[in-house]
C-alpha positions as CSV (number, residue, x, y, z in Angstrom):
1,X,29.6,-78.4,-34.7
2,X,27.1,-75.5,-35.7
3,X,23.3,-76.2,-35.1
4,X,21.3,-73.7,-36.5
5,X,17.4,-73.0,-35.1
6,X,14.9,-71.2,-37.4
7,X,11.5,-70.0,-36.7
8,X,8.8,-68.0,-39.4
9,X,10.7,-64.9,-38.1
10,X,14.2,-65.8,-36.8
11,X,17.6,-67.3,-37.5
12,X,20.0,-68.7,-34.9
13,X,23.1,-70.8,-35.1
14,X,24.9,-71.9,-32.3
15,X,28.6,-73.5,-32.2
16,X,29.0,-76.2,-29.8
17,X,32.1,-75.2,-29.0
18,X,31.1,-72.9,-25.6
19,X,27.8,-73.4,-26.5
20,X,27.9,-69.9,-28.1
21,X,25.2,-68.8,-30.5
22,X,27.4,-66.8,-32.9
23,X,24.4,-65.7,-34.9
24,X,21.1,-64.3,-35.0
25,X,19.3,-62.9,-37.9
26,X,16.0,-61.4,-38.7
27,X,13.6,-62.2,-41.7
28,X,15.7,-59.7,-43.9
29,X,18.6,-61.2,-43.0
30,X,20.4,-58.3,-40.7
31,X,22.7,-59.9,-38.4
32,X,22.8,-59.0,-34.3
33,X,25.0,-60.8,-33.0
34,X,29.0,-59.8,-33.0
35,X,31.1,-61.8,-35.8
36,X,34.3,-62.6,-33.6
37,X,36.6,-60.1,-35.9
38,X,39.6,-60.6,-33.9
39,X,40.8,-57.1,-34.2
40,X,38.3,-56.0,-31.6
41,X,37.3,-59.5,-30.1
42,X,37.4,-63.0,-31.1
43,X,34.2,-64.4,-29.3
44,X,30.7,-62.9,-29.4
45,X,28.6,-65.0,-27.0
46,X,30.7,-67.1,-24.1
47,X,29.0,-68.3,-21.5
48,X,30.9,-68.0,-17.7
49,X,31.3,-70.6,-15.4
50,X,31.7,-71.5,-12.8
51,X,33.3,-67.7,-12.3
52,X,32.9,-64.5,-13.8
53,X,35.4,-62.2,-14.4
54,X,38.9,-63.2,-12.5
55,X,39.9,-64.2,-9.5
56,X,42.5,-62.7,-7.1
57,X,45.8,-63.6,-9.0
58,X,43.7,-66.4,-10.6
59,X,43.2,-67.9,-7.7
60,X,40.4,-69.1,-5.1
61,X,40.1,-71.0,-1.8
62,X,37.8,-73.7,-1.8
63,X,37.2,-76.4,0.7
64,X,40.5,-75.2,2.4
65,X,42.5,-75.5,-0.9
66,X,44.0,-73.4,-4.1
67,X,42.3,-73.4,-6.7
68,X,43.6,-71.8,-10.1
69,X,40.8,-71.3,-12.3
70,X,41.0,-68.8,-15.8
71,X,39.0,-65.8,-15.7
72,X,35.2,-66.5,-16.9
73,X,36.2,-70.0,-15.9
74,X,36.9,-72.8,-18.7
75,X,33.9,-73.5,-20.8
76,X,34.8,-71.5,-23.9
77,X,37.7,-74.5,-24.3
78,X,34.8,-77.1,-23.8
79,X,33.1,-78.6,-26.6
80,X,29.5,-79.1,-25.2
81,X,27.6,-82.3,-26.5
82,X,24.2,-81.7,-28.4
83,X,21.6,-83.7,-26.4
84,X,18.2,-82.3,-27.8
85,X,17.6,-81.2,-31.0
86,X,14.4,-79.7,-33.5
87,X,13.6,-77.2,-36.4
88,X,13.5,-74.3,-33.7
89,X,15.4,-75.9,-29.9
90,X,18.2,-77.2,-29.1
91,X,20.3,-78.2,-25.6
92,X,23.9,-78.3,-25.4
93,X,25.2,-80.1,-22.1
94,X,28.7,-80.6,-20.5
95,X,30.1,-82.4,-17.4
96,X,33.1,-82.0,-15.2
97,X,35.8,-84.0,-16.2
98,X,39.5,-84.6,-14.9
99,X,40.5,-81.2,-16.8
100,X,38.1,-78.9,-15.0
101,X,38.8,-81.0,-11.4
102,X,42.3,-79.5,-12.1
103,X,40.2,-76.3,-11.6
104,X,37.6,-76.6,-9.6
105,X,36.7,-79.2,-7.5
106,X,32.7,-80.0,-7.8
107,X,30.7,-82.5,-10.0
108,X,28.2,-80.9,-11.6
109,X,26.3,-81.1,-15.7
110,X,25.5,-78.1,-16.8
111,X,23.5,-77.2,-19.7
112,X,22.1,-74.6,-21.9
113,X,19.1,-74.8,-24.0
114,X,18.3,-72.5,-26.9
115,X,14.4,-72.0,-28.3
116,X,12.9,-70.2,-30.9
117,X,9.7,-68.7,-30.3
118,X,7.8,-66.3,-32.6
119,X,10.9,-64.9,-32.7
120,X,11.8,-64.5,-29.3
121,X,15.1,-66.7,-28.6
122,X,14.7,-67.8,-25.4
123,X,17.8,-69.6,-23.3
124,X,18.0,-71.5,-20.2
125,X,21.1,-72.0,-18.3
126,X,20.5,-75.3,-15.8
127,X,23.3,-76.2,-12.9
128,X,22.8,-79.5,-11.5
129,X,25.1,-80.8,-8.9
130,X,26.0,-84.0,-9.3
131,X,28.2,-84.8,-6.4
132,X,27.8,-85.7,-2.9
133,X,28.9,-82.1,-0.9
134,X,27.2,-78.5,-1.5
135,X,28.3,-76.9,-4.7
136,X,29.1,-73.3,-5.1
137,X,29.3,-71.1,-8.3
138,X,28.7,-68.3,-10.2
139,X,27.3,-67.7,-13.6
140,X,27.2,-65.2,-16.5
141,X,26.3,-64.5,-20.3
142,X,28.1,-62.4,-22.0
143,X,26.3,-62.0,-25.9
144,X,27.9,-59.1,-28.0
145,X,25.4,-56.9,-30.2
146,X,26.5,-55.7,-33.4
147,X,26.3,-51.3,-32.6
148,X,25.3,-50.0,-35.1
149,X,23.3,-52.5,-36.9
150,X,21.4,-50.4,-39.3
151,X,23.7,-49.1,-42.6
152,X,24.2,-45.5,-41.5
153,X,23.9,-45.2,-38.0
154,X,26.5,-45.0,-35.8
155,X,27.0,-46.1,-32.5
156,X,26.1,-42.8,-30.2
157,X,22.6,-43.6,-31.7
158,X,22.4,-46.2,-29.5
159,X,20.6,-46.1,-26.0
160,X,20.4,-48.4,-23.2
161,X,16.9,-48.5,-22.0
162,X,16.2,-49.7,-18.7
163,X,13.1,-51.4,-17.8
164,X,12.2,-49.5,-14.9
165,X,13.6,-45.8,-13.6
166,X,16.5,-46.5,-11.3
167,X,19.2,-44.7,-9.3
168,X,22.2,-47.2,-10.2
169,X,25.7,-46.5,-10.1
170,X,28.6,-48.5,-11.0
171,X,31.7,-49.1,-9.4
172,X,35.1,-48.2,-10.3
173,X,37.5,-51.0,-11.8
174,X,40.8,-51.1,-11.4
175,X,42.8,-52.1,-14.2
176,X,45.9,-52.8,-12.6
177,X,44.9,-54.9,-9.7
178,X,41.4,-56.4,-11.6
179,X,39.0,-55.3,-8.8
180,X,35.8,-53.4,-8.5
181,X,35.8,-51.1,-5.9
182,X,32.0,-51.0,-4.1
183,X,33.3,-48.0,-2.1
184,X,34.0,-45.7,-5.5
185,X,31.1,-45.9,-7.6
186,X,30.0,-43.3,-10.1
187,X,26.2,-42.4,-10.3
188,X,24.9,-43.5,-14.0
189,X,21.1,-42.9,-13.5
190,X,18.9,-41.3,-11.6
191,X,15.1,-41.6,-11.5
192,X,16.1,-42.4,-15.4
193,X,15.7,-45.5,-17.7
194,X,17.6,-43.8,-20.9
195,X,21.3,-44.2,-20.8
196,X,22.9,-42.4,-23.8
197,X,26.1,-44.9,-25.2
198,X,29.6,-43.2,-26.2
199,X,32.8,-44.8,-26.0
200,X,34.0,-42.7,-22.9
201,X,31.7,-45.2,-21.0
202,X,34.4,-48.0,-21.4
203,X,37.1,-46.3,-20.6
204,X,37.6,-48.2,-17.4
205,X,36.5,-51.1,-18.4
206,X,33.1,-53.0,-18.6
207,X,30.8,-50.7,-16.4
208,X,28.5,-52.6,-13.7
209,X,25.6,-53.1,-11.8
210,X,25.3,-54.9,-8.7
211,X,22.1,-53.4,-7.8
212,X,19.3,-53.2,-10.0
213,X,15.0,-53.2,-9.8
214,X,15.0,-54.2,-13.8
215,X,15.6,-57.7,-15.4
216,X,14.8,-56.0,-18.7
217,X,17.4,-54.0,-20.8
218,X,17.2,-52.8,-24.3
219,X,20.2,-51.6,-26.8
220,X,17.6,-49.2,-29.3
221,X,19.0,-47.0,-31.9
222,X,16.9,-43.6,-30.6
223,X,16.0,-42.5,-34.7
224,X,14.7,-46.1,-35.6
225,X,13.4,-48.2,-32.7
226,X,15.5,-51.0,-33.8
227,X,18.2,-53.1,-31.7
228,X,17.5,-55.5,-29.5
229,X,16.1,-56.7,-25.7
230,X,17.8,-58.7,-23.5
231,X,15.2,-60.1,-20.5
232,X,17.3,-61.6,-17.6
233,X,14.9,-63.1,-14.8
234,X,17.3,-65.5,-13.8
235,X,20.2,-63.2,-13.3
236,X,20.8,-60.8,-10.3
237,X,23.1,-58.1,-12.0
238,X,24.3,-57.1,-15.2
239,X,27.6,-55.1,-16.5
240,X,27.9,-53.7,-20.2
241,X,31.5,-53.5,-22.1
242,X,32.7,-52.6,-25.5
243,X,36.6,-52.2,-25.6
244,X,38.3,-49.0,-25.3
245,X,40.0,-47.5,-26.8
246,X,38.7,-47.6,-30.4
247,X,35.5,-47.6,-32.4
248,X,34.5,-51.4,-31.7
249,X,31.0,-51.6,-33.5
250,X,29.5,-53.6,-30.7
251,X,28.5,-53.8,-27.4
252,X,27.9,-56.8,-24.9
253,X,24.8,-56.8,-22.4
254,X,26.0,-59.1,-19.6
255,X,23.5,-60.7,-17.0
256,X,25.4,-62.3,-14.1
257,X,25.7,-64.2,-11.4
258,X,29.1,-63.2,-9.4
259,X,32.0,-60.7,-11.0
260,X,35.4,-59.9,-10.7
261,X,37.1,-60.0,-7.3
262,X,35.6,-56.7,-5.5
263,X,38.6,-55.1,-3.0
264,X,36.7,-56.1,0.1
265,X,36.4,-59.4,-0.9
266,X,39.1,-62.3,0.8
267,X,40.1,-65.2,-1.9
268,X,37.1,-67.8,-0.3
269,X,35.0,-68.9,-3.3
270,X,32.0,-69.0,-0.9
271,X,32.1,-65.1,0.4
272,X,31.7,-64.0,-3.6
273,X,29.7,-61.6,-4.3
274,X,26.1,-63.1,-6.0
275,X,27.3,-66.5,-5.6
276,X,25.3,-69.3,-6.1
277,X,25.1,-73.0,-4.1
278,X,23.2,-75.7,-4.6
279,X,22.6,-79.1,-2.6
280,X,23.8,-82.6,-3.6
281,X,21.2,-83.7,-5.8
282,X,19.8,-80.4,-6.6
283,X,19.6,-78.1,-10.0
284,X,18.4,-74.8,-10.7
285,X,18.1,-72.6,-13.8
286,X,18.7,-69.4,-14.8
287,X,16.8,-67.6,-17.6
288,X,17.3,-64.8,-20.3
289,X,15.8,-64.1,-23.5
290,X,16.5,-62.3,-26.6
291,X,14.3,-59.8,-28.5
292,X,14.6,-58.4,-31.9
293,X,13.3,-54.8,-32.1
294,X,12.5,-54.1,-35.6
295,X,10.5,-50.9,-35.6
């Protein structure tokens, strides 16, 4: 099911299935959002739970027992249930179910909302544990931008603008095993908020940040001013990917909450990097908003 959200400036429409908004379009109708060609990558917008990233082998220890779950966890499959809907809002809800108990071993409803405000889309990610034991998890978007966007450009016009100056690096990822590595990291900015985009960036894989002062990132084509801003208050970290090798023309901006397996991690779900837990009883929500930059 596709519900589409409009405002006086803005366009959205968001698929049920994953909950993933698959488009978002300004007045002149210029498309942001990645359109799942398959020959780079078929989604555009999944949303990660209850891991992100993979596992060790796939696999995690919870509660003393094995659990196999997918990497960026199983609600891409899901067909989330439209429980709120106007002109410019909607919410789109799921719950466990004997499929993801196969997986992962909590009750929970989780939801994400989607609201257009003076054309600002604004999104709210909302855990609620449902059962009667302490729940653990970990959370992540994962929206692909359209890089270039403007006729003409190309995408080394592009720069990631940080919201503050930083001294960040990221850590390297082994492709072979699937692991960051915290103690081999490679310096990406230093007193800087301006990181130039090329392809070479990729070549290991999506490129992350575990340790950050912004919650504010912008993708900003340096000749026009145009892209877009991703604001992340609710999320800890965030990792940027585009795959290599190739010319993809996109690039996702990924706030999370966990990651792949790092080396020095061992297989318990609890001892995850950024992960979250919540009480029986308890929710909590996780914001990020969306930006057009026009000029």
């Amino acid at each position: 099911m596709l519900v589409t959200l409009k405002d006086s400036q803005t366009a959205a429409v968001i698929d049920s299935m994953g909950a993933q908004l698959i488009s978002l379009k300004d007045l002149t109708g210029t498309e942001y959002i990645w359109q799942r060609d398959p020959l780079f990558w078929k989604n555009c917008s999944p949303l990660l739970f209850p891991i992100v990233g993979n596992c060790r082998n796939n696999q995690v220890r919870i509660e003393g027992q094995v659990w196999e779950i997918p990497k960026h966890g199983f609600c891409r499959e899901m067909d989330f249930a439209v429980t709120e809907q106007t002109e410019k809002s909607a919410v789109f809800e799921i719950t466990d179910t004997e499929s993801t108990k196969k997986m992962y071993p909590y009750s929970f409803r989780l939801s994400l909302s989607y609201r257009l405000e003076d054309g600002n889309l604004f999104m709210e990610y909302r855990v609620v544990n449902t059962g009667d034991r302490a729940m653990h998890y970990c959370l992540g978007a994962h929206p692909g931008f359209n890089c270039p966007v403007e006729e003409g450009a190309v995408f080394e016009d592009y720069d990631l603008v940080f919201e503050k100056e930083e001294i960040i690096s990221s850590m390297a990822y082994d492709q072979e095993r699937l692991e960051f590595n915290p103690e081999n990291r490679t310096l990406r900015l230093s007193q800087n908020r301006i990181l130039p985009l090329n392809y070479e960036l990729f070549k290991a894989d999506a490129f992350y940040f575990d340790e950050l002062e912004s919650r504010k990132v912008s993708l900003v084509n340096r000749n026009t001013g145009r892209g877009v801003e991703v604001s992340f208050p609710g999320f800890e970290t965030v990792a940027f990917w585009t795959p290599y090798p190739g010319t993809p023309p996109f690039v996702c901006i990924e706030p999370w909450n966990g990651s792949a397996v790092y080396t020095t991690e061992d297989d318990e779900f609890t001892h995850k990097n950024h992960v979250q837990m919540l009480e029986p009883g308890k929710e909590k929500s996780h914001d990020l908003s969306i930006r057009l930059l026009q000029e």
